[in-house]
N, C-alpha and C positions, 0 to 999 in steps of 0.2 A: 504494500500500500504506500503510494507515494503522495506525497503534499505539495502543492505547489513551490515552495522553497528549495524542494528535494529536484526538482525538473529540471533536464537536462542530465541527469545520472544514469549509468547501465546502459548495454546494450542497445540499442535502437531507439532509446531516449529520443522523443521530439522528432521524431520521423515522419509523423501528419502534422496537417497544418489544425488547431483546434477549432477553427471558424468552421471550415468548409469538410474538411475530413480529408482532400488529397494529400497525396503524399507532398514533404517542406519541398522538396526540389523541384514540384511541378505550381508551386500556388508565390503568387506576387507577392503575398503578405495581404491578405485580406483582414484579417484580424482587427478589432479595434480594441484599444487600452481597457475600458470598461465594463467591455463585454462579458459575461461568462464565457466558458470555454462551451461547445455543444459539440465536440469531439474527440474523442481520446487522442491525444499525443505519441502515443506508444502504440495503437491498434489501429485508429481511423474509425472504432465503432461510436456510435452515437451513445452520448451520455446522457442520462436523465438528472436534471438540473434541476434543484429547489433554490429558488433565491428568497432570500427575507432581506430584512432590512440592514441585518447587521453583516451581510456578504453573502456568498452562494456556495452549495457545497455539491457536487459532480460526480458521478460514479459510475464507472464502466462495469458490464455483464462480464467482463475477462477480467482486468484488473481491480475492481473493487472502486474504492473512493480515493481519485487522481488528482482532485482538486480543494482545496479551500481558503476563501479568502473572509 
């Protein structure tokens, strides 16, 4: 289970783009600063996202919960 802080660690680390789901090498940087993330970093599978008001917290069906802010 990785935390947003942890991102960028291991193998294949940040291989999709979190916006859109392609892979980093095929995507411009869609991404915007605020966003949550709506795709694993590490799989490209879509993450189910709750946001409240004190930040959102993200979790892939493969890897577990990949994000929180």
């Amino acid at each position: 289970m990785a935390v947003s802080g942890e991102a960028g660690t291991g193998p294949g680390a940040d291989a999709h783009c979190t916006s859109c789901g392609r892979p980093a090498a095929d995507c411009a940087g869609c991404a915007r600063t605020l966003d949550p993330p709506h795709y694993c970093a590490t799989c490209g599978t879509r993450l189910a996202v709750r946001v409240s008001p004190g930040g959102w917290v993200g979790r892939c069906k493969h890897h577990g919960e990949v994000a929180r802010s």
